[in-house]
Phi, psi and omega in degrees: 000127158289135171285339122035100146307098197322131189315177212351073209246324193255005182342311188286319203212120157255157186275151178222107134011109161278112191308024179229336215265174191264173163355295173320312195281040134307130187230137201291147203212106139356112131020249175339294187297310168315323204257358168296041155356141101045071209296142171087338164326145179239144200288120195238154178272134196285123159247112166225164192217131188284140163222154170331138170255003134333289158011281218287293206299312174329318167292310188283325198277320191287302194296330186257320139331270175301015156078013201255197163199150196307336181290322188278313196303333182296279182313344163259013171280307194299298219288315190320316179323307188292314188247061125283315173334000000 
């Protein structure tokens, strides 16, 4: 059976990951609430990625070690990534 979703299935509402919480915990977000930043935030464009969830808990468990957020640990994966090349 596929996990594959029928096209506009998130139409209405996007989902967002709670950075403590596991696979389950999404939580559904308005438009509105999405285009709403933060004051003093800067409005960053939505990534998302399937990852092993070994992986994931192996990373959230290192990230909560290390005093971070999954959001910071993501953006230094890349640039290492990037000026690996």
């Amino acid at each position: 059976m596929s996990q594959e979703q029928p096209a506009g299935v998130f139409a209405s509402a996007m989902s967002y990951a709670v950075p403590d919480g596991d696979a389950d915990s999404l939580v559904p977000q308005t438009a509105a609430e999405a285009a709403t930043p933060a004051a003093g935030a800067t409005k960053l464009p939505q990534f998302s990625a399937r990852v092993d969830p070994e992986l994931l808990r192996q990373v959230k468990i290192e990230v909560a070690t290390r005093g971070t957020t999954l959001q910071a640990a993501t953006a230094e994966a890349f640039r290492l990534w990037l000026s690996s090349k």
